[in-house]
C-alpha positions as CSV (number, residue, x, y, z in Angstrom):
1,X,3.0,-15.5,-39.3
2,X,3.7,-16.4,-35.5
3,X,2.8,-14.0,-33.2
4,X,5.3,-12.5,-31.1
5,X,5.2,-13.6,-27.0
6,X,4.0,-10.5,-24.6
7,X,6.0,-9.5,-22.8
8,X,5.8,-8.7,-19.2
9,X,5.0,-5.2,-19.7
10,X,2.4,-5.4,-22.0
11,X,0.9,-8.7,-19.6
12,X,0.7,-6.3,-16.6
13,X,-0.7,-3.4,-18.6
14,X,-3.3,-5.9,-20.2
15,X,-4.2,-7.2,-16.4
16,X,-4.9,-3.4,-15.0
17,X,-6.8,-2.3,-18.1
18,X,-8.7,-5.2,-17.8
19,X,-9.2,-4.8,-14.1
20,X,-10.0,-0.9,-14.4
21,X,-12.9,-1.8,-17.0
22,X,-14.5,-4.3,-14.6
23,X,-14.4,-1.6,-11.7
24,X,-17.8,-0.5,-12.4
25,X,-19.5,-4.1,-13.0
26,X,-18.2,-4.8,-9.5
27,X,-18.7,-1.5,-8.2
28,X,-22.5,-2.1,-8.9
29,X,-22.8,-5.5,-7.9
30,X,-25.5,-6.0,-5.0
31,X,-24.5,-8.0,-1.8
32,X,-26.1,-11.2,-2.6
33,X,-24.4,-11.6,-6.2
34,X,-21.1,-11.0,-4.6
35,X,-22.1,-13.7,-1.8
36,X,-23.3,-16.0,-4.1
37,X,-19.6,-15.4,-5.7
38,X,-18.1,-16.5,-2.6
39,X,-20.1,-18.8,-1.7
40,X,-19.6,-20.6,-5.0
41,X,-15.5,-20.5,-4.8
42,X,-15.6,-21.7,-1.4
43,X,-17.8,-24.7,-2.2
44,X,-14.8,-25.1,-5.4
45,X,-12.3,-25.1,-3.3
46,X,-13.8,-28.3,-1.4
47,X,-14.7,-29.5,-4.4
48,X,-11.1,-29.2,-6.0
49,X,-9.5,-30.3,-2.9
50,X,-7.9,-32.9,-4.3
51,X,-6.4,-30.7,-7.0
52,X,-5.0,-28.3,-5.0
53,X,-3.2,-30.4,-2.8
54,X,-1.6,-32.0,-5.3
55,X,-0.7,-28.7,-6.8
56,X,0.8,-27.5,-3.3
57,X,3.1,-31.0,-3.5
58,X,4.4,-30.1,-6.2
59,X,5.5,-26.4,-4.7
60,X,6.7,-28.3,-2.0
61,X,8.9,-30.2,-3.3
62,X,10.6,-27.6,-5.3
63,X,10.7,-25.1,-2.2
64,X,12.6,-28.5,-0.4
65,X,15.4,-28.5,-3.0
66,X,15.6,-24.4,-3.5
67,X,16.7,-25.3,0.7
68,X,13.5,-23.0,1.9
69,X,13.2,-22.2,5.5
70,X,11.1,-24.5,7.9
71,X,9.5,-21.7,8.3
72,X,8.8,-20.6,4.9
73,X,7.8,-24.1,3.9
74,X,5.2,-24.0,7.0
75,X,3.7,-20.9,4.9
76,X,4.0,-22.7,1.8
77,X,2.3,-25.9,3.0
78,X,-1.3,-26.8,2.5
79,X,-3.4,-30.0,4.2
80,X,-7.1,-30.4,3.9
81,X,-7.7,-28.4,7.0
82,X,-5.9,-25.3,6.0
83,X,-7.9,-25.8,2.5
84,X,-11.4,-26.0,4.7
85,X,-10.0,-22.6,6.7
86,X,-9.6,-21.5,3.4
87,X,-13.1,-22.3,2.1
88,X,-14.8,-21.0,5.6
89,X,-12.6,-17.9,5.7
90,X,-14.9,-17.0,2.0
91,X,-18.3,-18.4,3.7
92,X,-17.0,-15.7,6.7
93,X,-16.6,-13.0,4.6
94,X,-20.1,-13.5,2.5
95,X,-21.9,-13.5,5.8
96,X,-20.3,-9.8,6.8
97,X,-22.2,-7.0,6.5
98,X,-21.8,-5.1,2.5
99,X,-19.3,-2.0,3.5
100,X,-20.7,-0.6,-0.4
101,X,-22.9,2.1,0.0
102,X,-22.7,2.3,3.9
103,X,-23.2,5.3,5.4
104,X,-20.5,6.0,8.3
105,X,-22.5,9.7,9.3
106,X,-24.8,12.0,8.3
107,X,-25.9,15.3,9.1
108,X,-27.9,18.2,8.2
109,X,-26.5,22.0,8.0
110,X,-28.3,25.1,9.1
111,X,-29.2,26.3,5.5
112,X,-30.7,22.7,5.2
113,X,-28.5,20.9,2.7
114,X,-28.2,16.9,4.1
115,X,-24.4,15.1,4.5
116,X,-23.9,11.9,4.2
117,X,-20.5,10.4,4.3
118,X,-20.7,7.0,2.1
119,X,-18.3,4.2,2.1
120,X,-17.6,3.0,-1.5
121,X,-14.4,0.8,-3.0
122,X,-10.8,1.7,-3.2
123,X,-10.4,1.1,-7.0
124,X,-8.2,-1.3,-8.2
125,X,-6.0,-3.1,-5.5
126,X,-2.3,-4.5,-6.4
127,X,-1.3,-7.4,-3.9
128,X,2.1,-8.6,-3.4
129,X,2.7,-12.0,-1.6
130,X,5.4,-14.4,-1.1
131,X,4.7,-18.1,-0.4
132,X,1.5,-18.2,1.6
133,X,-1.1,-19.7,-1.3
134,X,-3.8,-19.2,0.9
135,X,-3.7,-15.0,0.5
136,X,-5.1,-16.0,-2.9
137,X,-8.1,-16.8,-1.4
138,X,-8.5,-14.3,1.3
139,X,-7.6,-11.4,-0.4
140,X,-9.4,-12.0,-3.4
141,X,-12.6,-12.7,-1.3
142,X,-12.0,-9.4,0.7
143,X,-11.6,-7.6,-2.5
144,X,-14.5,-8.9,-4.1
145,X,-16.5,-8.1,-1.1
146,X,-15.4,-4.4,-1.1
147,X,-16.0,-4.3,-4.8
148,X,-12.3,-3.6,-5.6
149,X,-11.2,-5.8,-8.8
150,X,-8.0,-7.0,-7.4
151,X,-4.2,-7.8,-9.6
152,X,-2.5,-10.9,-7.2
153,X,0.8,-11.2,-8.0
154,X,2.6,-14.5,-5.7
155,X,5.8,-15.4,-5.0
156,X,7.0,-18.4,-7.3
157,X,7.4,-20.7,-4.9
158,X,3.7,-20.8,-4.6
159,X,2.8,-20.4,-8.1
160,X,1.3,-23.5,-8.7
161,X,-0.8,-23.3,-5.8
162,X,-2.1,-20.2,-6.2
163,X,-3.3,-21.1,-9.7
164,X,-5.6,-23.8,-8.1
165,X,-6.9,-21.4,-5.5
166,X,-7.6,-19.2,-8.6
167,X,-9.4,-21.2,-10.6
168,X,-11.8,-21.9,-7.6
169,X,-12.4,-17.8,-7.6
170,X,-13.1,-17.7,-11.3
171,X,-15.8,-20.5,-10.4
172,X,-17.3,-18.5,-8.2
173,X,-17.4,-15.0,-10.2
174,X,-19.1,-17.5,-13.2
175,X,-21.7,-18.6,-10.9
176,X,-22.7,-15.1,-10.3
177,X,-22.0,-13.4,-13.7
178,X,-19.4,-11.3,-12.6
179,X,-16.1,-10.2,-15.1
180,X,-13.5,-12.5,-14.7
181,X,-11.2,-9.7,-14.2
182,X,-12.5,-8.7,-11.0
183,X,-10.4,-11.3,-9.7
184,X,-6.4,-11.6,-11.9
185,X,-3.8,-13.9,-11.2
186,X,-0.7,-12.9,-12.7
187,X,0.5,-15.5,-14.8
188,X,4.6,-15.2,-14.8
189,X,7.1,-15.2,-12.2
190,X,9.3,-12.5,-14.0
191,X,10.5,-10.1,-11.1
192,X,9.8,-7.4,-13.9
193,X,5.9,-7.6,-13.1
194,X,6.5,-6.8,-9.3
195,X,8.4,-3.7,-10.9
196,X,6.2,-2.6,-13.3
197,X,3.4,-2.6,-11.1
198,X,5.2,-0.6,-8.5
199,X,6.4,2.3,-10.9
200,X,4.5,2.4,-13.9
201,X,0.9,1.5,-13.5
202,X,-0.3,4.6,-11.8
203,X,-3.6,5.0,-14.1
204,X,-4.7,1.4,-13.3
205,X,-3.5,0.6,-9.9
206,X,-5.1,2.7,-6.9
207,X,-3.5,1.1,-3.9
208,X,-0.4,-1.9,-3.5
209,X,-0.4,-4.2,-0.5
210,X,2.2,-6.2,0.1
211,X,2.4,-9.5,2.5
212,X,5.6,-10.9,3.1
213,X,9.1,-10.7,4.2
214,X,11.3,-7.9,5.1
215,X,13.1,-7.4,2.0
216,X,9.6,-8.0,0.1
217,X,7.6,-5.1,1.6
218,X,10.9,-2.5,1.5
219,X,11.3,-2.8,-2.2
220,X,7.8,-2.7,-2.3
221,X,7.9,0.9,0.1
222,X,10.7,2.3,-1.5
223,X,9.7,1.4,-5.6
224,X,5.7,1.8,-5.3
225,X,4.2,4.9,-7.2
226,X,1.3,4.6,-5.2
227,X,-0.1,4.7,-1.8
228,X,0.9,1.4,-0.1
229,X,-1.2,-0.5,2.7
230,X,1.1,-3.1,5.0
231,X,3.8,-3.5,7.4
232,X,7.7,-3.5,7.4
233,X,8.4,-5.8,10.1
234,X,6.5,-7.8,13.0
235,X,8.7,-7.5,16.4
236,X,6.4,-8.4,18.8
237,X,6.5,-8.4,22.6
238,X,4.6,-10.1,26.0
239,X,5.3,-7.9,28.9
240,X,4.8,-10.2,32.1
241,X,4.0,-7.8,34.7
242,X,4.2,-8.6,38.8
243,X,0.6,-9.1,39.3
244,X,0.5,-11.6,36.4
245,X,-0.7,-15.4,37.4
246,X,2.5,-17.2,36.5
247,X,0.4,-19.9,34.7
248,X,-1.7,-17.8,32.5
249,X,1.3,-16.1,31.6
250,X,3.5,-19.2,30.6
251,X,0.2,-20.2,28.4
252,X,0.1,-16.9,26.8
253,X,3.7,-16.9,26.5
254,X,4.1,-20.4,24.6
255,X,1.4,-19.9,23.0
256,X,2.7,-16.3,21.1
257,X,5.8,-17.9,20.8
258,X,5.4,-21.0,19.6
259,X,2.1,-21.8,17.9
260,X,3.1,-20.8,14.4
261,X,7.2,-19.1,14.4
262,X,6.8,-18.0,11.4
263,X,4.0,-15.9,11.1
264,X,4.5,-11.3,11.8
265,X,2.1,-12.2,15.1
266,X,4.7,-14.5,16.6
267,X,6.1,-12.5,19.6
268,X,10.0,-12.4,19.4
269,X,10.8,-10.5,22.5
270,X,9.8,-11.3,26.2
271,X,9.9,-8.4,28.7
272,X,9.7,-9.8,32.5
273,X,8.5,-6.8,35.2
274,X,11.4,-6.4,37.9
275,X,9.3,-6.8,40.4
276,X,7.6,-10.1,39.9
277,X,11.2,-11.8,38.9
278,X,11.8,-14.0,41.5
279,X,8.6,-16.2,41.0
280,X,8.0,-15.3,37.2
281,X,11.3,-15.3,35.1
282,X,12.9,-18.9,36.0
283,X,9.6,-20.7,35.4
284,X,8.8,-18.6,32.3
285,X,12.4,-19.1,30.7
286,X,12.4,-22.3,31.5
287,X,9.0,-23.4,29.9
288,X,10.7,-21.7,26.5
289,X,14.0,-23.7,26.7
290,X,11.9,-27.1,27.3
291,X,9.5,-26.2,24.3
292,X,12.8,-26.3,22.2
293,X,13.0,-22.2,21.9
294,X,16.7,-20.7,21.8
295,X,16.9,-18.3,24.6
296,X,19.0,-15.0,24.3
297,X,18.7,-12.6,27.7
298,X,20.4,-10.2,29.4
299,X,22.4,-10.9,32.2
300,X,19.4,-11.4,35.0
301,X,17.9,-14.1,32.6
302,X,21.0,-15.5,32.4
303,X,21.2,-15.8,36.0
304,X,18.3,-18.2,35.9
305,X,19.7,-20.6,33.4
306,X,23.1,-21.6,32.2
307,X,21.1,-22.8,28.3
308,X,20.5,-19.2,28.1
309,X,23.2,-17.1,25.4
310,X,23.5,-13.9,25.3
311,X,21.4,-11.1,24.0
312,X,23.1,-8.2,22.1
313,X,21.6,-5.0,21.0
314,X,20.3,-6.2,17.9
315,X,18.1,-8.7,19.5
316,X,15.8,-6.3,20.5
317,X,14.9,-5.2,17.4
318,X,14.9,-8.6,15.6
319,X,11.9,-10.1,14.0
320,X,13.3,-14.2,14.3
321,X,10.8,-15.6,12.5
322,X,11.8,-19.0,14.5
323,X,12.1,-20.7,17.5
324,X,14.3,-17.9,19.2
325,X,13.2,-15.0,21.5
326,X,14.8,-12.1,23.6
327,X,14.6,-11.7,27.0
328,X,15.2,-9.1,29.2
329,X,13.9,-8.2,32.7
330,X,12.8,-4.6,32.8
331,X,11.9,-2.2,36.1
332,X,8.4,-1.6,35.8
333,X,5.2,-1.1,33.0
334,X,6.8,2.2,32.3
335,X,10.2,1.0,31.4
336,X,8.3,-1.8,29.4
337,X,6.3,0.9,27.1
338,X,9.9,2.9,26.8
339,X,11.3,-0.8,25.4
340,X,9.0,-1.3,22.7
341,X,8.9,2.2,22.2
342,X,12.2,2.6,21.2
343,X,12.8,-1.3,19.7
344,X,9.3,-2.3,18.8
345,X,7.8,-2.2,14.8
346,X,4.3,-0.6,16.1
347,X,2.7,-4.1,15.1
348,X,1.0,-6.8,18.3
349,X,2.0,-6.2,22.0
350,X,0.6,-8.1,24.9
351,X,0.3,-7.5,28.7
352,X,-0.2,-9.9,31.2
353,X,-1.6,-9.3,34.7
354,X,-4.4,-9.0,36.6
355,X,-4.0,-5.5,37.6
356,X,-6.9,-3.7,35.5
357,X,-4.9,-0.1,36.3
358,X,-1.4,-1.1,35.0
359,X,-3.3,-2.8,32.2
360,X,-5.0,0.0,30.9
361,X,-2.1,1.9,31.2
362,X,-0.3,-0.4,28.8
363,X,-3.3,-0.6,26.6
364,X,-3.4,3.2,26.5
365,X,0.4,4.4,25.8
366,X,1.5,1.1,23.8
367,X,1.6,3.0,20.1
368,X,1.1,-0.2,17.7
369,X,-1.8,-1.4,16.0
370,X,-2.8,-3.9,18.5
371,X,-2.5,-4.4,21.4
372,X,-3.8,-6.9,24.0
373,X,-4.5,-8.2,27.2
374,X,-4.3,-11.5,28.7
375,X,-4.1,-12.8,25.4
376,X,-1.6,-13.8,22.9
377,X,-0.5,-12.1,20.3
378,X,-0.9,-14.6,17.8
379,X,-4.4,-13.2,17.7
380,X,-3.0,-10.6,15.4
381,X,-5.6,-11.8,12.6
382,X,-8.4,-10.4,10.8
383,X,-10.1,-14.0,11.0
384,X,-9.8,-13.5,14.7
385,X,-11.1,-10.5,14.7
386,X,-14.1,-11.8,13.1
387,X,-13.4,-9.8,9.8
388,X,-13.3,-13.3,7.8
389,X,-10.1,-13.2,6.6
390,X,-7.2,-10.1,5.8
391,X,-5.2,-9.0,3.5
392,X,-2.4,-8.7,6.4
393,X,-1.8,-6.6,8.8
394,X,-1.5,-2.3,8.8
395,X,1.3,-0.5,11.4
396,X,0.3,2.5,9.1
397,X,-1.3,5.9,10.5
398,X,-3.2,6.9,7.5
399,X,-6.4,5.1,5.9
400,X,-6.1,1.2,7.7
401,X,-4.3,0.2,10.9
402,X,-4.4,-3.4,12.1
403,X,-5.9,-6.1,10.0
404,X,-6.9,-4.8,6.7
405,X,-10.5,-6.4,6.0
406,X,-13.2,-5.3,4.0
407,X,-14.3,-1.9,5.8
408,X,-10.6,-0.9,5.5
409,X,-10.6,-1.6,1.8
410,X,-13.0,1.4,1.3
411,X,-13.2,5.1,0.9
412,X,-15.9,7.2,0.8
413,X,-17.3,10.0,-0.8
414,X,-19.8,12.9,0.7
415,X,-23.6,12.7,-0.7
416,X,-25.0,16.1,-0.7
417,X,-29.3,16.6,-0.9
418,X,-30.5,20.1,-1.3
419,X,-33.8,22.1,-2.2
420,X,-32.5,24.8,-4.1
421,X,-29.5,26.2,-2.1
422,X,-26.9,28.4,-3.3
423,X,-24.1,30.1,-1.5
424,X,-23.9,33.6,-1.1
């Protein structure tokens, strides 16, 4: 008798029962066995180089006939130097400090009973991602690192190089005896399992995060059952202030812009301070339109160059994703912090000048998860931050803002030591 095919509900409930049960394997696990995990896969995915590439072609080439963006296929692509960022990002995250069993404060009442607060994993974490292969990797290192088995779920466009990246993280939890489950790929591109997930795997799945577009992450926010970790949208700004040095701005500038379009840290909207116009916006609007970048500005930036088109009320509040960015010339820091206030997504903002006092200032009333000085915002990055790799990045106010590594994949729980106490 043939056995009927599973469907995609009973896959997904198979996945988070199966991830559940390895929670306390991997809850246990000491730091060096969860290195050793790591440092395995990462020394795979060298290994399997070859492999994976060839895998990634093969993505590629159907993303190029689907018609995917230049944009989306820059996410989607893979080269031996992104698979080596890959393979250090996992070295990175073995050499970090073990969050597990951390104690984050500790204290001692009058009655003499000892408080600890101690950090321990999430549970099980559900991650959502579109066509950037390499989240494979990172998050399932992070995960493994917080002791959180982990359910990845990719977008089909980078199924088949996800798979590769995969099978380099089930070498690495072989090498170290850990359950394969600690680390699940799920196997079918059936939108269904995205659903199911969301809505009806409560008991099994302690926290979703997803990385990806707009339209990815809403469905995810308005369908998810459970608490969600990520960001909607990344509008990011560089507010060149008067006292800025008008080089060191146009690096920065560029540099935000331009390095990578496509990725939430980009900045998409340039504010210029009234007051340092004349030697700062021509020069800086100019540098833009000679990189190739579409200019749309209001009418003082299109004063300083007829390539300029105009900027309508949307742009202000539009993540491009490409070579385009807003511009608008604003009266002072004060008006800049109202801008991105009132138009911003509470992701990356930037300042540049070399006034420490209208720095701080900006530093100090700009409400989003980062925000910078002197520097671009393309540092937006939990690599950059030194935390390894992330999962992505967090405008939320509760439990992780910023880059969500391996500390802000934890909880924690309160250790009480007594002699005998009872309460009265």
């Amino acid at each position: 008798m043939t056995t009927p095919p599973e469907s995609t509900v009973e896959l997904m409930n198979r996945l988070g029962a199966a991830a559940v049960a390895a929670r306390p394997a991997l809850a246990a696990a000491g730091t060096e066995q969860k290195n050793q995990a790591l440092q395995a896969a990462a020394a795979a995915l060298r290994r399997r180089q070859a492999e994976i590439l060839e895998a990634n072609a093969r993505d590629m080439e159907a993303a190029r006939r689907k018609g995917l963006t230049p944009a989306l296929l820059d996410r989607l692509q893979l080269d031996p130097k992104r698979v080596e960022a890959m393979a250090r990002g996992l070295e990175e995250i073995a050499a970090l400090p073990d969050p597990i069993g951390g104690v984050a404060a500790a204290w001692q009442r009058p009655n003499g009973l000892r408080i600890s607060r101690v950090r321990v994993p999430l549970g099980v974490v559900g991650i959502i991602y579109e066509s950037r292969p390499n989240v494979t990797a990172d998050a399932g290192a992070l995960c493994l690192k917080s002791g959180n088995p982990v359910i990845l779920r990719g977008g089909s466009e980078s199924r088949e190089s996800s798979a590769a990246i995969h099978a380099c993280l089930l070498d690495g939890l072989r090498a170290a005896d850990l359950p394969l489950a600690a680390i699940q790929l799920v196997p079918t591109a059936d939108r269904a399992a995205v659903g199911h997930m969301l809505a009806n795997m409560g008991g099994m799945v302690d926290v979703v995060v997803p990385r990806g577009g707009k339209s990815l992450v809403q469905r995810v926010k308005d369908e998810a059952r459970v608490p969600v970790i990520g960001h909607l949208e990344g509008n990011c700004h560089v507010y060149v202030d008067r006292d800025a040095d008008p080089d060191m701005a146009r690096e920065v500038l560029l540099n935000a812009k331009l390095r990578r379009t496509g990725i939430c840290g980009a900045a998409e909207t340039l504010l210029v301070d009234r007051g340092g116009a004349a030697r700062l916006l021509a020069p800086l609007v100019q540098a833009l339109l000679e990189a190739g970048c579409e200019v749309r500005g209001d009418e003082s930036v299109q004063q300083v160059d007829a390539r300029v088109k105009t900027a309508t009320e949307q742009d202000w509040s539009t993540e491009y994703l490409d070579a385009i960015i807003a511009v608008r010339v604003v009266d002072d820091v004060d008006a800049a912090i109202a801008h991105i206030a009132r138009f911003g997504s509470a992701h990356t903002e930037s300042i540049v000048t070399a006034n420490a006092a209208t720095a701080e200032r900006f530093l100090a009333r700009v409400d989003s998860a980062i925000v910078l000085h002197n520097a671009s915002t393309q540092f937006a990055d939990g690599g950059e931050f030194g935390m390894g790799a992330e999962i992505g990045i967090s405008t939320d106010r509760f439990h992780a803002r910023g880059p969500v590594g391996v500390e802000q994949l934890t909880s924690y729980k309160y250790v009480v030591h007594g002699s005998g106490q009872v309460r009265r």
